[in-house]
C-alpha positions in Angstrom: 36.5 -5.2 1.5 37.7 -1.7 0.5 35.4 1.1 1.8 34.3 3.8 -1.0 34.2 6.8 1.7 32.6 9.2 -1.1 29.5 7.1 -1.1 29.3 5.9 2.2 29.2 9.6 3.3 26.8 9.8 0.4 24.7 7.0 1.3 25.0 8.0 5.3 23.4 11.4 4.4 20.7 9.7 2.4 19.8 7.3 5.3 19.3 10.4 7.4 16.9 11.7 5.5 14.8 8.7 5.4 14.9 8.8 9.5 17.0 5.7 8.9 18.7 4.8 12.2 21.0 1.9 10.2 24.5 2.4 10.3 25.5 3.3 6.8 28.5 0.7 5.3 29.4 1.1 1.3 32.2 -1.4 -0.4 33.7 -1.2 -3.5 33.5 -5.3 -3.6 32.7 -8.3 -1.9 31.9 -11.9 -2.0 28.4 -11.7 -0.3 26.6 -9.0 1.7 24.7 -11.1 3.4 27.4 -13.3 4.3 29.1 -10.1 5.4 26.7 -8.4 7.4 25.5 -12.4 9.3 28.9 -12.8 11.0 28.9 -9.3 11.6 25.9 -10.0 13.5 27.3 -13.4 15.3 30.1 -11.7 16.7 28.2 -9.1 18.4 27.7 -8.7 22.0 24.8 -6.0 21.4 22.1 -5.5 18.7 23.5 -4.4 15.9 21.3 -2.5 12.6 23.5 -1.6 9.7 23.0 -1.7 5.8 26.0 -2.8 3.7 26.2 -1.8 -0.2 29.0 -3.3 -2.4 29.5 -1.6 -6.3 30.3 -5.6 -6.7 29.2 -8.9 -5.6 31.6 -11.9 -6.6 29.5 -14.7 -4.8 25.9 -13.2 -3.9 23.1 -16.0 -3.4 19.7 -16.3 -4.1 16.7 -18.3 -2.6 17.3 -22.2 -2.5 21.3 -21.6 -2.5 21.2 -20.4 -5.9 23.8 -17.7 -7.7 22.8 -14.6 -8.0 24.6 -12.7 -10.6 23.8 -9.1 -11.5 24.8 -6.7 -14.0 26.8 -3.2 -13.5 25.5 -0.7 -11.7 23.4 -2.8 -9.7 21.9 -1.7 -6.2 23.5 -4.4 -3.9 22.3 -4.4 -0.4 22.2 -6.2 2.7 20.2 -4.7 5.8 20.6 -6.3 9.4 18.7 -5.2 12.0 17.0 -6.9 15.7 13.7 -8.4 15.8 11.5 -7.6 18.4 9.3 -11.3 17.9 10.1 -14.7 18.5 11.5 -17.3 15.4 7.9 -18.7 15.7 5.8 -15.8 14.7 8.2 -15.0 11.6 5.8 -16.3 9.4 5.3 -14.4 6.7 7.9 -12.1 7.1 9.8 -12.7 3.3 6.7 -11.2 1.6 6.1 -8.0 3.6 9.9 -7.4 3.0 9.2 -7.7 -0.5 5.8 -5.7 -0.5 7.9 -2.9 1.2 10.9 -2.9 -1.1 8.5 -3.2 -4.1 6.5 0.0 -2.8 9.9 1.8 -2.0 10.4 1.6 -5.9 7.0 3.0 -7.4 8.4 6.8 -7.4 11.1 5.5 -9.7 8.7 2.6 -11.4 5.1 2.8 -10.3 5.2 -0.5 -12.5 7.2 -2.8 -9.9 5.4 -5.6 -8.8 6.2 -8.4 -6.6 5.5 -12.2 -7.2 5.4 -14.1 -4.1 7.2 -14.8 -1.7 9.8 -11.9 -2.7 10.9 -11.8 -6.1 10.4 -8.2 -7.5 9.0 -8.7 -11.3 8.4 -5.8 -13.9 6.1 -6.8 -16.6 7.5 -10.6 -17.2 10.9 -10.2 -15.9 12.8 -10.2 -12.7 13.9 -7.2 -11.8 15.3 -7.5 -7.9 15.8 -11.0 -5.7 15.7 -10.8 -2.4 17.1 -13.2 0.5 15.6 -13.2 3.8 17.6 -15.1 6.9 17.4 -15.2 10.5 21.0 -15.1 12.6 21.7 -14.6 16.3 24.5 -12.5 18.1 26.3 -13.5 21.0 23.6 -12.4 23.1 21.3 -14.9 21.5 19.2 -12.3 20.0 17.6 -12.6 16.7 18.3 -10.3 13.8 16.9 -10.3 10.8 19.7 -10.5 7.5 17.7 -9.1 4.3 19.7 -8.8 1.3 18.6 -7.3 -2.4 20.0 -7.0 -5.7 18.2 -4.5 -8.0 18.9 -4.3 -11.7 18.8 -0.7 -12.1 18.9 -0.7 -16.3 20.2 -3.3 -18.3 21.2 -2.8 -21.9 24.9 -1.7 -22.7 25.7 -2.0 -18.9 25.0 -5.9 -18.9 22.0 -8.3 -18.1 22.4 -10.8 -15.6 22.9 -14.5 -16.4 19.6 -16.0 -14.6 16.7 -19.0 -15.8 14.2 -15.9 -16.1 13.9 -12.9 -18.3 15.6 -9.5 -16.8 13.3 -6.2 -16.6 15.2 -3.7 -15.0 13.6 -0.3 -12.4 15.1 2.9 -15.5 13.3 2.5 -18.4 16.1 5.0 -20.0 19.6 4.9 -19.2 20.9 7.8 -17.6 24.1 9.5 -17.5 26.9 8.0 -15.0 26.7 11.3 -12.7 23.1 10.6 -12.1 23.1 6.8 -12.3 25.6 6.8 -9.2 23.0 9.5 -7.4 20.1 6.8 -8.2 21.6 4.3 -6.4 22.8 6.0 -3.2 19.2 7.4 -2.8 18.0 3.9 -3.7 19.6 1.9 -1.4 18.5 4.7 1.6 15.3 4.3 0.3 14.9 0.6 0.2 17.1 0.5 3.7 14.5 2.4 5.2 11.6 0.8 4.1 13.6 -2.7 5.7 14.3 -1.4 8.6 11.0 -0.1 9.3 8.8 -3.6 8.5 11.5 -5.5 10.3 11.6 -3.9 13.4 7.5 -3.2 13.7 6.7 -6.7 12.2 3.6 -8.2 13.6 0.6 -10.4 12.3 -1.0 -6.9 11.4 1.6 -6.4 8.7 0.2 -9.4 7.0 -3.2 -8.4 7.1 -2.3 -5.5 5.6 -0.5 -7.1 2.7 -3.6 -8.9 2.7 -5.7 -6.1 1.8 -3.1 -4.8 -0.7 -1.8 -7.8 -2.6 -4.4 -7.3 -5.7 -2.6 -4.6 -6.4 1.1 -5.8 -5.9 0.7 -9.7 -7.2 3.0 -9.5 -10.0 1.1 -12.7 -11.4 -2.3 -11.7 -11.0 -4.7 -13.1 -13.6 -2.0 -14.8 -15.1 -2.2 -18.7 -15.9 1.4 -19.8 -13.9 2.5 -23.2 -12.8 3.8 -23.8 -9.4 6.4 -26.2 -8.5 6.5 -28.5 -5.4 9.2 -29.6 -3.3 8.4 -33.0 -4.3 8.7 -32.3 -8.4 4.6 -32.2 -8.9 3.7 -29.3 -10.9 0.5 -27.3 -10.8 -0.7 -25.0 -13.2 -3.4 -22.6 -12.4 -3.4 -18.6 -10.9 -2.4 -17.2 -7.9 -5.7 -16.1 -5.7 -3.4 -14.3 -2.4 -2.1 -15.0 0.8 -3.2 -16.7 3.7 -3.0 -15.4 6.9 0.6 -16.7 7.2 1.9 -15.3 4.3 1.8 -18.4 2.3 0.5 -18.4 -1.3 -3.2 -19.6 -2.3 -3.0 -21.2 -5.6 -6.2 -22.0 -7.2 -5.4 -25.5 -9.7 -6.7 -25.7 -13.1 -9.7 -28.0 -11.5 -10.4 -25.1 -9.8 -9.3 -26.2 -6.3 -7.6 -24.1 -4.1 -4.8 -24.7 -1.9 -2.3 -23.2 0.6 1.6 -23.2 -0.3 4.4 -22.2 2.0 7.5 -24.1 0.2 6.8 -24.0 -3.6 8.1 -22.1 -6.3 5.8 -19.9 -8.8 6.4 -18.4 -12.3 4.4 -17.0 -14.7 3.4 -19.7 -18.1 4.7 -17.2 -20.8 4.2 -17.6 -24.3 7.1 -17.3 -26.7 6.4 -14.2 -28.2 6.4 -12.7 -23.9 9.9 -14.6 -23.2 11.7 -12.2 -26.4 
């Protein structure tokens, strides 16, 4: 990894300002962030919080061990930081991330949405993945590893190769001067909002999402289908989260049921998927 010092200063500065205690790390490539920023994490002695940004990603994952490939100009971002609850009370923890990252974004996109557990959606395409793990350092204590890959605008600077349409935060492409300045203040911005759920989560956090997910359920009165880890598939709408975080899908009999290990997407007609 070769440090780009103009933008870690940059992105240092930024984290600052967003009373960000993470120790700022920006790279001009790597293979994974969150590969990088786990064995950081293993091969400390003390609790570490850092957030690691790479201009590019040769071998970034997604949920389920999947590729996740973005295009230029992404913002590509791991956070690690302690955990002040035990493995057991985690639950719920990937869709508060996403709630907070999704939030982070509404001065830049009030339109951001997220569709459970942590997929950030835009209309009816993906516009950020995020990865949520759980390593320990030497000490034994848990940190939590959250990594996110934002498409910042698509068009001539690429779209990423994925099973889903791309939607991307800029509706306009703007010059490279202020591109580059998006994403520094981006990356503070969604650092911040990491750190903060990460370190204070707590059963109240999911409440709280509770009480808010109307307004951030990217699927929300939309017919969807839901996949099972067994291959059934479901089709019907997505009615919140339980207490847990899981997702309440209500079937197209009209029953309704709790999920914690399926997959969701929206059913979109062909004119939606151009």
């Amino acid at each position: 990894m070769h440090c780009n010092w103009v933008k870690q200063k940059s992105f240092s500065s930024a984290l600052l300002e967003a009373q960000s205690c993470l120790e700022a790390h920006w790279v001009e490539e790597t293979a994974s962030t969150n590969d990088d920023v786990k064995e950081w994490v293993k091969k400390a002695d003390e609790d570490i919080a850092v957030a690691l940004v790479t201009d590019r990603q040769t071998a970034g994952r997604g949920t389920r061990g999947r590729r996740w490939t973005a295009p230029a100009a992404s913002v590509l971002l791991t956070v690690g930081v302690p955990l002040s609850v035990s493995e057991s009370d985690l639950s719920g923890l990937s869709p508060v991330v996403g709630a907070a990252c999704a939030e982070s974004l509404w001065k830049l996109n009030p339109d951001v949405r997220l569709k459970w557990p942590n997929d950030l959606w835009i209309g009816n395409g993906k516009a950020a993945g995020i990865l949520c793990e759980l390593v320990r350092n030497r000490a034994h204590r848990l940190h939590a590893v959250v990594g996110i890959g934002v498409n910042m605008c698509l068009g001539k600077i690429g779209v990423p190769t994925t099973d889903v349409p791309a939607a991307a935060v800029l509706v306009q492409l703007p010059d490279v001067q202020k591109l580059e300045d998006l994403r520094v203040r981006t990356a503070a911005c969604l650092s911040s909002a990491i750190e903060r759920v990460c370190r204070s989560f707590s059963p109240t956090l999911i409440t709280e999402l509770q009480a808010r997910w109307p307004q951030l359920d990217a699927l929300a009165g939309k017919p969807a289908e839901l996949m099972l880890p067994s291959g059934e598939v479901l089709h019907g709408q997505t009615a919140g989260i339980g207490d847990g975080g899981e997702l309440l899908f209500v079937d197209e009999f009209g029953c309704t049921r709790t999920y914690a290990d399926a997959r969701i997407r929206p059913l979109l007609t062909n004119r939606e998927k151009q």
